[in-house]
N, C-alpha and C positions, 0 to 999 in steps of 0.2 A: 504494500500500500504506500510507503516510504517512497517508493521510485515512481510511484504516480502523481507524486504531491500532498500527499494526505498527510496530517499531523493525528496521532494519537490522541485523544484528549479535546481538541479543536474541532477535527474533521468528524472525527468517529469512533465509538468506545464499543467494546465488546459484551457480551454476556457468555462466558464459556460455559459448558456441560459436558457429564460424560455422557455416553453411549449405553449407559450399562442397564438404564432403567424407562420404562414411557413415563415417570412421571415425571423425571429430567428434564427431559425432550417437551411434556407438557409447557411446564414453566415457560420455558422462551415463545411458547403462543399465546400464553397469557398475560406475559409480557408485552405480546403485541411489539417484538421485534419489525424492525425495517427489512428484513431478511435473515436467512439462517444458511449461514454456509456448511455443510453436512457428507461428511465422511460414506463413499459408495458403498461400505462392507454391512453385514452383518443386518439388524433389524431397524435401522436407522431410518433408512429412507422409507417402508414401509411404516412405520411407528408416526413418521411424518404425515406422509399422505393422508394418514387416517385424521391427524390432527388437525390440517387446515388445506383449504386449499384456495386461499390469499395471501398467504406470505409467499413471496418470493424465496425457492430453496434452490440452493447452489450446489446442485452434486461435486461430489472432489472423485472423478473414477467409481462410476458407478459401473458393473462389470457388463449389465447388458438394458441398460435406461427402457428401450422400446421393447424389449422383450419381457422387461417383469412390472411395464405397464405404468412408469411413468413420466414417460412422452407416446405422443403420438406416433412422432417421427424424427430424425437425429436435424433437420433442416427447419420444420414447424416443431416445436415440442406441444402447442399447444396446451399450456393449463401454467402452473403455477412451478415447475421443476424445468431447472437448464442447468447448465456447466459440462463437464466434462466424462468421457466413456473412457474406459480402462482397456474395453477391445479384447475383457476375457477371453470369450469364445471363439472371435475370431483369430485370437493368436494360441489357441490351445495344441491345435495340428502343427504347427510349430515348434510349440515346446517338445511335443510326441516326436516328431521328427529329430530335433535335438539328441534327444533320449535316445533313438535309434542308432545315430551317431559314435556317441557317447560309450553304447555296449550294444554294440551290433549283433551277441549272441542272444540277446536277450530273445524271448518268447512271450513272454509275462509282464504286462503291467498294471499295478495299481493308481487307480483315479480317487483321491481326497473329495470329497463336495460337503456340501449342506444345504439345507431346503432353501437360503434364502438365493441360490443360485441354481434350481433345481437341473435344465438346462445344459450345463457342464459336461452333465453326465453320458448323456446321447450324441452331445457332440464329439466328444470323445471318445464314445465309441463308435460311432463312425469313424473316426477316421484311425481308429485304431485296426480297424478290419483290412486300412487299406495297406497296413502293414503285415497282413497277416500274423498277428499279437490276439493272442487272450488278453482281455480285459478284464479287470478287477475292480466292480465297483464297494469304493467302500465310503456309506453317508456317516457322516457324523457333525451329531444333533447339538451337542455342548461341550464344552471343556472335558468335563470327566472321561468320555468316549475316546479320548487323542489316544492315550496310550494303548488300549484295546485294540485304534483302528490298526495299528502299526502289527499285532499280533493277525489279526483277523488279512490282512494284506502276505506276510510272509506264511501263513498257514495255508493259503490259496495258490504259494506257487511265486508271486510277484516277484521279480527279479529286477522291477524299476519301479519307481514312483513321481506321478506327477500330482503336486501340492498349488493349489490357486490360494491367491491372496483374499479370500473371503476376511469379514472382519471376527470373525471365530479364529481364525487360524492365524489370521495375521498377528493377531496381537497375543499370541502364544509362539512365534519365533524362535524361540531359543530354545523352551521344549521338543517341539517336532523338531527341530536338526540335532539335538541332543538322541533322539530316539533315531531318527534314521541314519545316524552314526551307528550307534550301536545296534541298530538292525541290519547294516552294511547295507544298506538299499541305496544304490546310485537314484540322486533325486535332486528336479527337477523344480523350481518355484517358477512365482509369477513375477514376484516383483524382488528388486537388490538387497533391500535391509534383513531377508532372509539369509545369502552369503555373508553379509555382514555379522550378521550371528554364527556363522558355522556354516552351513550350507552350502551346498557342494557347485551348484549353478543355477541362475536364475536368467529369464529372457524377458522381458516386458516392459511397458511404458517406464518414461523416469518419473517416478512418483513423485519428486519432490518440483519437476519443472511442470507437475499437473497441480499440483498444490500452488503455484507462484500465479500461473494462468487464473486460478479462480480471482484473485485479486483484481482480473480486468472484471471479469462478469460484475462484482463486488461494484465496481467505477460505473459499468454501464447502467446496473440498477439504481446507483447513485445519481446519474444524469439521466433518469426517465425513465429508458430501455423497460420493455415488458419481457417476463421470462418466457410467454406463450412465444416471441416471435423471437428469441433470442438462440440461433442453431445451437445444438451439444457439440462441442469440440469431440474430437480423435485425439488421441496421442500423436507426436510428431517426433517425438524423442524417445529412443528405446534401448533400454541397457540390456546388455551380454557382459556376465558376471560368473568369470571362472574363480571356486577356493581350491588352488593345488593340493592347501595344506588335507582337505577334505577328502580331498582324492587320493592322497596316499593314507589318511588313516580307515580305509577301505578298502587298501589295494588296488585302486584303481587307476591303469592309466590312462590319461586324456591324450587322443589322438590329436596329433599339431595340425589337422585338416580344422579342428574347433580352437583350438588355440591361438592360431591367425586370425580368425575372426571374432575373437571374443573385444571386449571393447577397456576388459581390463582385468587380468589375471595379477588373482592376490595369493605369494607365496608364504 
């Protein structure tokens, strides 16, 4: 906001909340905030929806905005919800391709989800067929679930994993690369602050240059801008995030076909 001109205090003051509860997220509608800039994971934007549909809501990386019905369309969003798409799904075949890569012997993969991305799940198996890979679906509902699903995954055969940045998982980081360390499961994230904890590799938008952008939306709301006509950005920035150290406490060696292209290998 600082690089748009705004002063803290002058221009515009915050109301922060966590995510953790609806009656959190309540508050700032009762408040009658000017807007609410709102994190894409987890039950957030849904908890929203339900709550108003006059405030202007700024998604930060919602994983599939038109798919779990809160826009219309990525050009009209039409209603009260704009900012920014994370491009989960569409970069899921991707990641899967990655993985391919990565352990070419591989047969067996496990797919992470949760309801509030249900979605995930079918797109990745398609495109997992078109590798001829067993897929492994494994949903998980809340925290407690993490460590079970990692059992319920290598019980099934899985010999890869791919983990999306849902706000369930996201914000349990260190855990799940803790557990697929020690399940030696070569695995896959969405987004960098996963290798940043340990994590072996991740491929996806730069979260934090999607995080910088909502600040325009924030300006546009600020000078008139309606959210119904306001397009949902894409991603334009995308990290490729090799951890070496990850990869040898697995045994694992990364082929320098992905090593040249990674955008930054941490030894």
């Amino acid at each position: 906001m600082s690089e748009l001109g705004y002063v803290f205090g002058r221009d515009f003051v915050t109301e922060p909340r966590g995510t953790d509860g609806v009656s959190l997220l309540a508050e700032l509608v009762d408040l009658k905030v000017d807007m609410i800039v709102a994190t894409g994971g987890g039950t957030t934007l849904p908890v929203l929806k339900h709550a108003t549909n006059t405030i202007p809501i700024i998604m930060t990386a919602a994983p599939d905005p038109v798919g779990q019905g809160f826009a219309q369309s990525l050009a009209r969003p039409g209603g009260n919800f704009t900012g920014m798409s994370l491009q989960t799904l569409e970069l899921t075949g991707k990641r899967l391709q990655i993985l391919k890569e990565l352990v070419p012997s591989a047969k067996a993969a496990a797919i992470f989800w949760d309801p509030t991305n249900p979605e995930l799940w079918p797109r990745a198996q398609a495109f997992g067929q078109t590798l001829d890979w067993k897929l492994v679906s494994v949903e998980i509902r809340n925290p407690s679930e993490i460590a079970t699903a990692f059992k319920v995954a290598t019980d099934a055969g899985a010999e890869v994993l791919l983990v999306p940045a849902s706000g369930l998982l996201f914000s349990r980081a260190g855990q799940i690369t803790d557990l697929a360390a020690q399940s030696r499961l070569p695995t896959i994230y969405e987004l960098r602050p996963f290798v940043d904890a340990g994590g072996l590799v991740s491929y996806g938008a730069d979260i934090e240059d999607i995080w910088r952008r909502a600040a325009t939306y924030v300006d546009k709301l600020l000078r008139g801008a309606q959210p119904a006509e306001l397009p949902i950005e894409q991603p334009t920035k995308f990290e490729f995030a090799i951890n070496l150290q990850a990869a040898r406490a697995i045994g694992l060696t990364v082929p320098p076909s992905i090593l040249v292209r990674a955008d930054e290998v941490i030894e």
